[in-house]
Biotite code that builds the C-alpha atoms (Angstrom):
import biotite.structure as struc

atoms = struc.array([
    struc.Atom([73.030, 33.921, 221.801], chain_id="A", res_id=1, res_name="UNK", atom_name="CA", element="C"),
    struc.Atom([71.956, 33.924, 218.068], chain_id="A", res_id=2, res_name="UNK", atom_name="CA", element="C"),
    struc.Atom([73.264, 33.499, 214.745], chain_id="A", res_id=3, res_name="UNK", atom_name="CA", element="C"),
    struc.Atom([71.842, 35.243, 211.843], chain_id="A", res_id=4, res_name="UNK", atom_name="CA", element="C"),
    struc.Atom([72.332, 35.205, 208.012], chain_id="A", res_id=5, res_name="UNK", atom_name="CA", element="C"),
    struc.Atom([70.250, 36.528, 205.390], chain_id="A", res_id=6, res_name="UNK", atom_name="CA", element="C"),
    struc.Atom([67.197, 34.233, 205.818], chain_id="A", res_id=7, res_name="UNK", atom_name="CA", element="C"),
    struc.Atom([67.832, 32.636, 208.911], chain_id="A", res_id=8, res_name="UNK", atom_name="CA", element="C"),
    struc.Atom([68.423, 32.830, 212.926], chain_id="A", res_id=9, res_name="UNK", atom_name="CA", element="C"),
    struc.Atom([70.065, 30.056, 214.719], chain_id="A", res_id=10, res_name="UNK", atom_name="CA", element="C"),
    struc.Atom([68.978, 30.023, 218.574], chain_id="A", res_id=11, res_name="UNK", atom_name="CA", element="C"),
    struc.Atom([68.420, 27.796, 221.362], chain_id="A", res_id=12, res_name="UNK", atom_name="CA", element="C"),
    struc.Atom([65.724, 25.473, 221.426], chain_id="A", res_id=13, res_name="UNK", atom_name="CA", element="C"),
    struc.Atom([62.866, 26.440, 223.202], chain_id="A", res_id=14, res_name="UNK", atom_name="CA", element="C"),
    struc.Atom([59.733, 24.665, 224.811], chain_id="A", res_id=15, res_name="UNK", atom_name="CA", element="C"),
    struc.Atom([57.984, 26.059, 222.037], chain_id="A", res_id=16, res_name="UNK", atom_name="CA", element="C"),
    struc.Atom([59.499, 24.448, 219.644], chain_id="A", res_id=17, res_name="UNK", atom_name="CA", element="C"),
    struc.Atom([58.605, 20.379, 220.766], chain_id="A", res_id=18, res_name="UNK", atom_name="CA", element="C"),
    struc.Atom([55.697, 20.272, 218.734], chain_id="A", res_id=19, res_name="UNK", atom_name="CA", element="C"),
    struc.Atom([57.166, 21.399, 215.766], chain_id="A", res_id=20, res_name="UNK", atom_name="CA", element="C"),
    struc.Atom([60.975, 19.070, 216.429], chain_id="A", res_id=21, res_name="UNK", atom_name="CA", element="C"),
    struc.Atom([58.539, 16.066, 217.531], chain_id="A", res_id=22, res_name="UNK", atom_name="CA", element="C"),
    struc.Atom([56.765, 16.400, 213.922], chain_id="A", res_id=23, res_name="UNK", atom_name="CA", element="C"),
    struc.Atom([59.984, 16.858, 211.636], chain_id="A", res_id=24, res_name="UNK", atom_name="CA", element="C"),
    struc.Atom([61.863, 14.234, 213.291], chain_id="A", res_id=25, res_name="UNK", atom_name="CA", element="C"),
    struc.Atom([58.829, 11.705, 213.083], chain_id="A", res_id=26, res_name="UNK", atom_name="CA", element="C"),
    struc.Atom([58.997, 11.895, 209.047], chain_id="A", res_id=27, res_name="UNK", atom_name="CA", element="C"),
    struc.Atom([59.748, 8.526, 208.239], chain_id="A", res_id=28, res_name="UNK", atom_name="CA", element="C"),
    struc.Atom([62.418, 9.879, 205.491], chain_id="A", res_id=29, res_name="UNK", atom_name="CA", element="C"),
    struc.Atom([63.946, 12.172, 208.268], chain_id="A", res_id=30, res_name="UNK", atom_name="CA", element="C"),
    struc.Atom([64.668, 9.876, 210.624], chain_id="A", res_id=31, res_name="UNK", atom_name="CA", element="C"),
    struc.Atom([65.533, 7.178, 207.498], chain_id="A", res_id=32, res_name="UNK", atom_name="CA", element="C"),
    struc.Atom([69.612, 8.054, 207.874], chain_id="A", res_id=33, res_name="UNK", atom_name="CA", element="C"),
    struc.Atom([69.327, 9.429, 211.511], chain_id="A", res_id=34, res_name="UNK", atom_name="CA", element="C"),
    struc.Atom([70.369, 7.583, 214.511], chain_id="A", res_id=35, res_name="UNK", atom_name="CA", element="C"),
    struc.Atom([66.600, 7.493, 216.178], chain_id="A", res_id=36, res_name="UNK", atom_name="CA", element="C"),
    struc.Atom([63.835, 5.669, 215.323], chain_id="A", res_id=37, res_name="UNK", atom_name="CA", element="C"),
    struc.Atom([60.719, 7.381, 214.116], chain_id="A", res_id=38, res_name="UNK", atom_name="CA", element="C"),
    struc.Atom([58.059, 8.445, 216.137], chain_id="A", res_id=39, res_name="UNK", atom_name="CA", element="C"),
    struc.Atom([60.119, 11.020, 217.907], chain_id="A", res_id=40, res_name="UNK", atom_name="CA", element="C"),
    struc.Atom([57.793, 11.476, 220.144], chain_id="A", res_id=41, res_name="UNK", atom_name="CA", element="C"),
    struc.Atom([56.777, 14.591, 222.036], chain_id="A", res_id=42, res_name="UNK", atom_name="CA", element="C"),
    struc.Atom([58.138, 13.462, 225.309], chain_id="A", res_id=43, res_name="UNK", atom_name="CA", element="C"),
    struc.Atom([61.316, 12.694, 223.615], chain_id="A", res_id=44, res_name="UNK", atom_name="CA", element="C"),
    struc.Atom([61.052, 16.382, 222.071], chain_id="A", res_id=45, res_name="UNK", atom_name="CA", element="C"),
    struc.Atom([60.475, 18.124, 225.725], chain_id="A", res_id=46, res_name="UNK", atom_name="CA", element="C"),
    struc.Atom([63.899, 16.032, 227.203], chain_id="A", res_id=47, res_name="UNK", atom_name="CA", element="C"),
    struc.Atom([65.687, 16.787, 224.390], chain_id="A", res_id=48, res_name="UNK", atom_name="CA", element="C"),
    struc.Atom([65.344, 20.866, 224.300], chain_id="A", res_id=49, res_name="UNK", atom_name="CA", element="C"),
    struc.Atom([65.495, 19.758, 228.479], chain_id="A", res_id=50, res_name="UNK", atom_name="CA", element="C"),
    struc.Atom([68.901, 18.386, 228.289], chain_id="A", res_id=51, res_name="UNK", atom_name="CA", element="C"),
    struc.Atom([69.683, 21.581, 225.868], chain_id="A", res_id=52, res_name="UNK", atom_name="CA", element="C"),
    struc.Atom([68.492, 24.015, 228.394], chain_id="A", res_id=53, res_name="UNK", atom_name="CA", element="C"),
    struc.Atom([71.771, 23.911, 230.792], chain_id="A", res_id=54, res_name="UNK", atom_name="CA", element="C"),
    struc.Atom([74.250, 23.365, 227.535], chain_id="A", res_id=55, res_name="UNK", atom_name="CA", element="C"),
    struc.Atom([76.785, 25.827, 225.866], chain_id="A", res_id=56, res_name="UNK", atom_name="CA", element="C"),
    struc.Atom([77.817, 26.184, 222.879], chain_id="A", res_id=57, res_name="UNK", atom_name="CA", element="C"),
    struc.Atom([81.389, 27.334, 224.277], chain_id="A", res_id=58, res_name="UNK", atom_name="CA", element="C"),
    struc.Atom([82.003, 24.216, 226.475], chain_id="A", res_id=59, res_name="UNK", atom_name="CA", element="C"),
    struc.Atom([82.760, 20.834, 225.706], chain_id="A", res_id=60, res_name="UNK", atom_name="CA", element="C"),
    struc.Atom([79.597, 18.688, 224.928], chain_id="A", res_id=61, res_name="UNK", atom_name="CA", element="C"),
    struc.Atom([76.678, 18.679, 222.421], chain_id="A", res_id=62, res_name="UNK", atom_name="CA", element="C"),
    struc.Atom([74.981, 21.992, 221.819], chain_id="A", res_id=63, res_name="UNK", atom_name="CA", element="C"),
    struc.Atom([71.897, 21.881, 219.207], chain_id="A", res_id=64, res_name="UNK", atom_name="CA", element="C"),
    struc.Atom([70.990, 25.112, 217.592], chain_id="A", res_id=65, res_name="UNK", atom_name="CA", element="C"),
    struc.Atom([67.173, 25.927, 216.381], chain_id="A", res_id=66, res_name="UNK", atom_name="CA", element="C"),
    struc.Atom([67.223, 27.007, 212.671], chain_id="A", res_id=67, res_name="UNK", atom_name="CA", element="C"),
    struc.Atom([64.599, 29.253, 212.513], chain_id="A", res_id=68, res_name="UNK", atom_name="CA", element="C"),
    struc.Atom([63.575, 30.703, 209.187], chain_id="A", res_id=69, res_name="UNK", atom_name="CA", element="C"),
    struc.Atom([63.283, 34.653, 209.718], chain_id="A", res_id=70, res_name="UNK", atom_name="CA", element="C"),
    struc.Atom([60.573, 35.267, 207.813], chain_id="A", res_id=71, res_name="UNK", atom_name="CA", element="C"),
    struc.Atom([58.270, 33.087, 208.935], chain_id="A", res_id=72, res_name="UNK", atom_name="CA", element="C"),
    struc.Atom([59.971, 32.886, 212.618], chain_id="A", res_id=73, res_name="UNK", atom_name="CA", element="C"),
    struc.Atom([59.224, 29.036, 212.175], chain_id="A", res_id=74, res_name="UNK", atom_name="CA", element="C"),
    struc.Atom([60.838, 26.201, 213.472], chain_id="A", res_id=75, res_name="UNK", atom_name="CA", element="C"),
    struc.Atom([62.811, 24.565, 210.289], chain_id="A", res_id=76, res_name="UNK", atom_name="CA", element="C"),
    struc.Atom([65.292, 21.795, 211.558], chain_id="A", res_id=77, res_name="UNK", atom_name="CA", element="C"),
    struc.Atom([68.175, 21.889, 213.988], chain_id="A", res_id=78, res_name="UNK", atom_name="CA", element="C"),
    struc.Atom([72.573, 21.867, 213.867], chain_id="A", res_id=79, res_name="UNK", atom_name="CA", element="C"),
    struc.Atom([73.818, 20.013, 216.620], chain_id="A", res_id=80, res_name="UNK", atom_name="CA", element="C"),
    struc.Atom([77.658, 20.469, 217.562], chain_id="A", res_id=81, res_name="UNK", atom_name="CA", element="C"),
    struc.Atom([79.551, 18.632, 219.776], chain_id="A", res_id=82, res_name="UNK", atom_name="CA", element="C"),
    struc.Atom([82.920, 20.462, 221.053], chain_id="A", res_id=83, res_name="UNK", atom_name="CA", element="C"),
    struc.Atom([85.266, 18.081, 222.563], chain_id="A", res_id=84, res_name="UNK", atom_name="CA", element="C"),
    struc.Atom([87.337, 18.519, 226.242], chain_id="A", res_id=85, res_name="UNK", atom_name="CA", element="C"),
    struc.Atom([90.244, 19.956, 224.095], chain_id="A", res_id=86, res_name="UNK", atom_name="CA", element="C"),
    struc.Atom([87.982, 22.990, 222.378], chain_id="A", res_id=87, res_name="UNK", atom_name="CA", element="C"),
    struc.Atom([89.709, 22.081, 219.607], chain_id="A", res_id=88, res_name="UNK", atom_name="CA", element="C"),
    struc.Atom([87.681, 19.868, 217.226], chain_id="A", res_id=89, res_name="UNK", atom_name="CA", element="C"),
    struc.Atom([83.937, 19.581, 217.156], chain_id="A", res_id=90, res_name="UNK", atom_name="CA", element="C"),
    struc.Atom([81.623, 16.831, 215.489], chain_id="A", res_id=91, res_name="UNK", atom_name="CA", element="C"),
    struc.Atom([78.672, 18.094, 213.381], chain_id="A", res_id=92, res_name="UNK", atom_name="CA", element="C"),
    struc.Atom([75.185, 17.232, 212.245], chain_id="A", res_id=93, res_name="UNK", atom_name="CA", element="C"),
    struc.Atom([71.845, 18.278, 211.155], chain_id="A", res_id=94, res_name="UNK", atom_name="CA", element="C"),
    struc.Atom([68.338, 17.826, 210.340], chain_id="A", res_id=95, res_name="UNK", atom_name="CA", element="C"),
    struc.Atom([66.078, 19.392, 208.193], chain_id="A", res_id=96, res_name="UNK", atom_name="CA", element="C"),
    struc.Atom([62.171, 19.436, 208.282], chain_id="A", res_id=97, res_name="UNK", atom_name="CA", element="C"),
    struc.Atom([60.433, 17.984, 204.993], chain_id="A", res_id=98, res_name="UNK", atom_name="CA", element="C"),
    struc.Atom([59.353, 20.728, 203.079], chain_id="A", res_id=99, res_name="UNK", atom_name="CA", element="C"),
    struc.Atom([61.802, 22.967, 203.658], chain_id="A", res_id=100, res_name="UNK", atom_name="CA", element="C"),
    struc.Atom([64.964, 21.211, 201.576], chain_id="A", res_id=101, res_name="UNK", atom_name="CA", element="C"),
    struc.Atom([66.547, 21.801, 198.564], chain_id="A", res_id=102, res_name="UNK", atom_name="CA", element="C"),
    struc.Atom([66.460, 25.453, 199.219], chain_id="A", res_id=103, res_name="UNK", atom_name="CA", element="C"),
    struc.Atom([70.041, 26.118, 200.356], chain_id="A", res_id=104, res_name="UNK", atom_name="CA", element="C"),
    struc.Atom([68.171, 26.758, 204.439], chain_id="A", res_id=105, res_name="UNK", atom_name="CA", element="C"),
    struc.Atom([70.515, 23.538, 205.668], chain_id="A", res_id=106, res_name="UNK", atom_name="CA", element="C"),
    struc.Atom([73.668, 24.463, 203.839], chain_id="A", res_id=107, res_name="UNK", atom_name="CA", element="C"),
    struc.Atom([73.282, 28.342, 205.188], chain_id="A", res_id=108, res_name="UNK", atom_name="CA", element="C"),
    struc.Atom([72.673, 27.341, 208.371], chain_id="A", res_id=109, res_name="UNK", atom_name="CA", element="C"),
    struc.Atom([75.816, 24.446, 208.433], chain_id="A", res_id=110, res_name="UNK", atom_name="CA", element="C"),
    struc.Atom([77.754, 27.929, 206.766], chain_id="A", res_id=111, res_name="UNK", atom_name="CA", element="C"),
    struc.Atom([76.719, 30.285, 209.832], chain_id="A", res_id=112, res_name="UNK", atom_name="CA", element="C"),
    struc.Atom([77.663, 27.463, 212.957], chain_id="A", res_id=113, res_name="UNK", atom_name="CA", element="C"),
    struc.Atom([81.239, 27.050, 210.737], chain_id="A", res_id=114, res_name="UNK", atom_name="CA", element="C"),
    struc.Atom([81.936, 30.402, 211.329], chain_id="A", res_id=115, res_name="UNK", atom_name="CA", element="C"),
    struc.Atom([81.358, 30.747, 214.813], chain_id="A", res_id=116, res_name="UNK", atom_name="CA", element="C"),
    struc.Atom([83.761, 27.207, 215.508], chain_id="A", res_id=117, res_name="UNK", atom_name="CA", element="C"),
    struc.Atom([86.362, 28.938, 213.538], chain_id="A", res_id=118, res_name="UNK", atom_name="CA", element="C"),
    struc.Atom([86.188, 32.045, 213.606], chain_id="A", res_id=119, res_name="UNK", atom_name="CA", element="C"),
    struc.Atom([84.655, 32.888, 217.107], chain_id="A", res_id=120, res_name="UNK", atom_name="CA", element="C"),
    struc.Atom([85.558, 30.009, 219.429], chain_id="A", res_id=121, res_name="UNK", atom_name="CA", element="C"),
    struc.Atom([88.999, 28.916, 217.552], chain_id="A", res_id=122, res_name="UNK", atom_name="CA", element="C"),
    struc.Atom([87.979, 24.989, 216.856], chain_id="A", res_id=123, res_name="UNK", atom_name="CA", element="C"),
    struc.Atom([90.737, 23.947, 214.567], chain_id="A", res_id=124, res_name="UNK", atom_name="CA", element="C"),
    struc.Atom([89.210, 20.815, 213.041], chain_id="A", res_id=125, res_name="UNK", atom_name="CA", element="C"),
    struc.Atom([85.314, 19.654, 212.350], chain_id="A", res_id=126, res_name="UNK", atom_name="CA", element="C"),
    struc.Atom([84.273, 16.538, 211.634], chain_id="A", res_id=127, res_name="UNK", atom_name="CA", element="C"),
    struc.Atom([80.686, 15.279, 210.324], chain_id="A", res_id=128, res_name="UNK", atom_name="CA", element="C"),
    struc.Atom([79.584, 11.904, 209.322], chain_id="A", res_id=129, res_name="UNK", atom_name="CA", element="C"),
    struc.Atom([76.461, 10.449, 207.505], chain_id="A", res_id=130, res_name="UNK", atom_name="CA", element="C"),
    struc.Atom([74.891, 7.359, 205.997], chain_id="A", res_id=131, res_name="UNK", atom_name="CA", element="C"),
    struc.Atom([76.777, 6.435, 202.745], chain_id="A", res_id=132, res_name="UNK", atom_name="CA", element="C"),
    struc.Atom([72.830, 6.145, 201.229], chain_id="A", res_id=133, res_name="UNK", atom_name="CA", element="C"),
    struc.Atom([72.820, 9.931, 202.392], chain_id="A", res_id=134, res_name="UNK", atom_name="CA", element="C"),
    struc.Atom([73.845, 11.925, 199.258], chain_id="A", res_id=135, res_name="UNK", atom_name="CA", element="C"),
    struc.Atom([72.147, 14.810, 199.783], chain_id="A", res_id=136, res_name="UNK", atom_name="CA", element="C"),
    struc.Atom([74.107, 15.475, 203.154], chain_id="A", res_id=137, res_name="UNK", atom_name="CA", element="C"),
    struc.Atom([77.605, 13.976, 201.632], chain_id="A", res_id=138, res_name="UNK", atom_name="CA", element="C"),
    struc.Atom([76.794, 16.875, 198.833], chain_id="A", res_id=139, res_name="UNK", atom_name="CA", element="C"),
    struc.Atom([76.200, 19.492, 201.435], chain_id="A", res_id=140, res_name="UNK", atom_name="CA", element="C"),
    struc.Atom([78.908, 18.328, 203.430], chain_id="A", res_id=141, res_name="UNK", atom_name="CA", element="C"),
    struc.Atom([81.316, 18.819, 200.283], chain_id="A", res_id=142, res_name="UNK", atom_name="CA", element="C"),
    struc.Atom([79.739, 22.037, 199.400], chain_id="A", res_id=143, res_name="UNK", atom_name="CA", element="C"),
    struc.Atom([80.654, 24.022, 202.685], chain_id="A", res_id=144, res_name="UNK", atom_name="CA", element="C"),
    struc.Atom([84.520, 22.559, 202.230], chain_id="A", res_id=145, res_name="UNK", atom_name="CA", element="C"),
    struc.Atom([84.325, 19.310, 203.988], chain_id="A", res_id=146, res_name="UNK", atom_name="CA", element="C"),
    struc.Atom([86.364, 16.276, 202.438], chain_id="A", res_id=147, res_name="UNK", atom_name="CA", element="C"),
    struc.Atom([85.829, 13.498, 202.174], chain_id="A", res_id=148, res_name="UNK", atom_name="CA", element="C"),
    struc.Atom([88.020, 10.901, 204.395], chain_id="A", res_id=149, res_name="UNK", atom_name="CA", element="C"),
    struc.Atom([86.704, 7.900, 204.080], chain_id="A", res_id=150, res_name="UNK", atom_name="CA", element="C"),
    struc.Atom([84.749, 5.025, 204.412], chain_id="A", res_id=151, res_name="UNK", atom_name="CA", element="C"),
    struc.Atom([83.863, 2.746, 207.423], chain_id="A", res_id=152, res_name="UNK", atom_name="CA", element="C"),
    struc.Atom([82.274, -0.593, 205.486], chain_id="A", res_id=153, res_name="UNK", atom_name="CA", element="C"),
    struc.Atom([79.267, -2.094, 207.452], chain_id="A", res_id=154, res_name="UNK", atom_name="CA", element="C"),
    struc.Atom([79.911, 0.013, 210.426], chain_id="A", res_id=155, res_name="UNK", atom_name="CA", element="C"),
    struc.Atom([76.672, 1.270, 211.926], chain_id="A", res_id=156, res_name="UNK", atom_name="CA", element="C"),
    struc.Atom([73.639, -1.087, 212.800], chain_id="A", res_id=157, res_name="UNK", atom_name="CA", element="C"),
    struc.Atom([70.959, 1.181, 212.450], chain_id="A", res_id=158, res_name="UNK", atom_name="CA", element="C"),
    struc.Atom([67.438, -0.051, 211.998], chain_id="A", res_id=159, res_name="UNK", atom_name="CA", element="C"),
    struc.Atom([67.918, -3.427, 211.908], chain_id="A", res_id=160, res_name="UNK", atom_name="CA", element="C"),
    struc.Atom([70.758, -3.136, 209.065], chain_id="A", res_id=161, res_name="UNK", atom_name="CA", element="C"),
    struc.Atom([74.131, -2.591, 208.851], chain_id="A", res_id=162, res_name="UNK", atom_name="CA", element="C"),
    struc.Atom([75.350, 0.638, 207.019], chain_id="A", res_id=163, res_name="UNK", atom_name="CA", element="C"),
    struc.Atom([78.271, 2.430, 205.514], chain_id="A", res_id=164, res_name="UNK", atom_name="CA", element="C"),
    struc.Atom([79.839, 5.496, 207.038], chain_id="A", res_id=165, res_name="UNK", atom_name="CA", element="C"),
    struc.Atom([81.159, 8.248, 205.326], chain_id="A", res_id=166, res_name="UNK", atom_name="CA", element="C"),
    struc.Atom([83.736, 9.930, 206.831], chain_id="A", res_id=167, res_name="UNK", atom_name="CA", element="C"),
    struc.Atom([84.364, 14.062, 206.723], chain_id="A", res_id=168, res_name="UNK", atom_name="CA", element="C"),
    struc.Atom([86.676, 16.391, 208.018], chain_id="A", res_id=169, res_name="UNK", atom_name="CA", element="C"),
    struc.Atom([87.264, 20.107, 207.415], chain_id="A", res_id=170, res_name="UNK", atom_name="CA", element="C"),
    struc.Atom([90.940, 22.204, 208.562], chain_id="A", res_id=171, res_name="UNK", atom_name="CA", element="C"),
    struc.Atom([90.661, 25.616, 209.673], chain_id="A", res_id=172, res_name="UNK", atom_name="CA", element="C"),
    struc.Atom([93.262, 26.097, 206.994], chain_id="A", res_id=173, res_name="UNK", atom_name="CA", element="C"),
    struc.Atom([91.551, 24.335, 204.240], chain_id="A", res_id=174, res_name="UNK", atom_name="CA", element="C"),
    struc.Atom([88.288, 26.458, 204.919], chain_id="A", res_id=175, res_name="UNK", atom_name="CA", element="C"),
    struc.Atom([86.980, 28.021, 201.558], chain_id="A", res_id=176, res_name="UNK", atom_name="CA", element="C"),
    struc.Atom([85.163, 31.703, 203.033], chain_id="A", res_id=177, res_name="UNK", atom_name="CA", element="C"),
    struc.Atom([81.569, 31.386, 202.091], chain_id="A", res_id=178, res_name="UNK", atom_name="CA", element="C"),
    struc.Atom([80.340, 33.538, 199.196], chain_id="A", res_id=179, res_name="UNK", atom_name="CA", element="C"),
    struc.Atom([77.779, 35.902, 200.245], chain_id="A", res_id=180, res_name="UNK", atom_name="CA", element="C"),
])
């Protein structure tokens, strides 16, 4: 089970891989918009790619695909989807390591899991939310179709504040193909 685009392959976790997820997610300014506080510990790493072992992508539930950057067949961040019970809509989001934004990796990678939900398994509706503060992922989000559908004021209490929520949501029918 992989996805591949020009630069990248999107797999399954491995056990390999907890180092490399542990260090990424520990970045203070990774974790600053994320739902988990920072260290993200190695233990934390192992029962995460654990809890991924048994899951699939095709069934309802959260699935989290590696990104792996090809040529360097490094460990570069993580898309995690979760299909609901009617197969129908899915909820996205993603993380990439420091060092390795602003070079379009994220915004391939969000590209290559669209296509499989829509084109593959027939999911009719994704949805994604982030961290109003979070421009760089309401800009991705926007630039692989999503729009924007609203705002949830003072919403989420995360780290001992309470934040915004931006709302997205992309249509199978509102999908713009990806140039390639």
């Amino acid at each position: 089970m992989l996805l591949t685009t020009d630069r990248l392959v999107l797999r399954r976790l491995r056990a390999a891989d907890a180092p490399v997820l542990s260090a990424y997610r520990s970045d203070e300014d990774t974790a600053r918009y994320q739902s988990w506080e920072p260290p993200f510990t190695l233990a934390r790493a192992e029962e995460l790619i654990a809890q991924m072992a048994g899951a699939d992508p095709d069934r309802p539930g959260w699935f989290q695909w590696a990104i792996e950057l090809a040529s360097e067949r490094a460990l570069i961040g993580d898309v995690g989807v979760g299909l609901h019970d009617n197969r129908q809509q899915a909820d996205l989001g993603f993380t990439l390591a420091p060092g390795r934004r602003g070079r379009g990796y994220a915004t391939e990678a969000v590209r290559a899991v669209l296509d499989r939900l829509f084109d593959v398994q027939g999911v009719r509706r994704v949805s994604a939310e982030c961290d109003a503060r979070n421009l760089a992922s309401a800009r991705l989000l926007e630039r692989v179709g999503f729009t924007r559908e609203g705002l949830r004021r003072a919403h989420t209490l995360a780290k001992g504040e309470w934040t915004d929520d931006l709302l997205f949501g992309l249509l199978r029918e509102d999908r713009r193909p990806a140039a390639r």
